[in-house]
C-alpha positions in Angstrom: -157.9 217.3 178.6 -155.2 218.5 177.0 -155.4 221.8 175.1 -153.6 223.5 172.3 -153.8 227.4 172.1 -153.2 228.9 168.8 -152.8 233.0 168.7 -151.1 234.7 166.3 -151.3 238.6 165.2 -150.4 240.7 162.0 -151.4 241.9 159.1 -154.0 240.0 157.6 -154.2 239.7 153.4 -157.7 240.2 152.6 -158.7 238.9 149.1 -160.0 236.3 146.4 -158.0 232.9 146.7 -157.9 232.6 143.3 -156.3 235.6 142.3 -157.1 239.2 142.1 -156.1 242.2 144.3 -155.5 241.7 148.3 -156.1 244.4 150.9 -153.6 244.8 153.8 -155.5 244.9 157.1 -152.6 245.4 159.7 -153.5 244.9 163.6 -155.3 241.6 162.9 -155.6 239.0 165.6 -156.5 235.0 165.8 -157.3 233.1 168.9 -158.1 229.6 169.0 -158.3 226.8 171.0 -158.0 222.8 169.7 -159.3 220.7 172.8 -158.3 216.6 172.7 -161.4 214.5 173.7 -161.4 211.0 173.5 -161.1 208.8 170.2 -164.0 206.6 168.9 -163.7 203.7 166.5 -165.2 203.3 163.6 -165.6 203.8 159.7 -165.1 207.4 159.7 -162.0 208.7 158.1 -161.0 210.9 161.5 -162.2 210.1 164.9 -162.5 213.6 165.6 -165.1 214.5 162.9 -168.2 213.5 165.1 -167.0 215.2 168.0 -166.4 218.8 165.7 -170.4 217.6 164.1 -171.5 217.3 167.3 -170.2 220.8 168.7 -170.7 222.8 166.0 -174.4 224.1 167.5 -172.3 225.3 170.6 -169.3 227.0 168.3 -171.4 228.7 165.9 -173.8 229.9 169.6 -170.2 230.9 171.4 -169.1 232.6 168.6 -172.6 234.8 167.9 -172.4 235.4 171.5 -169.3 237.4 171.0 -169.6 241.4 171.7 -166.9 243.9 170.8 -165.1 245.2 174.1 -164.0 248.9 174.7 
């Protein structure tokens, strides 16, 4: 399978997407992963989004599995 990895790090602008005041969190960090799987036909408007509905049990699981290290 092919496999994109997406990481980036910064300072991360905490606030309302409407407006408002934003916090500055530096030392932020992002890691993610977009994994292609195989294409199905059909009427949906992106192949992908029964394969993300199907997953998202297991992501939402992976991620509450998460502990902080140190």
């Amino acid at each position: 399978m092919k496999v994109l990895v997406i990481e980036t790090a910064g300072t991360y602008l905490a606030g309302s997407m409407i407006g408002g005041q934003v916090e500055r969190k530096p030392g932020w960090a992002l890691l993610g992963a977009v994994v292609e799987g195989r294409t199905r036909t059909g009427t949906s408007s992106s192949p992908a989004e029964g394969t993300v509905d199907a997953q998202r049990s297991a992501f939402d699981g992976l991620l509450k599995s998460l502990k902080r290290g140190g």
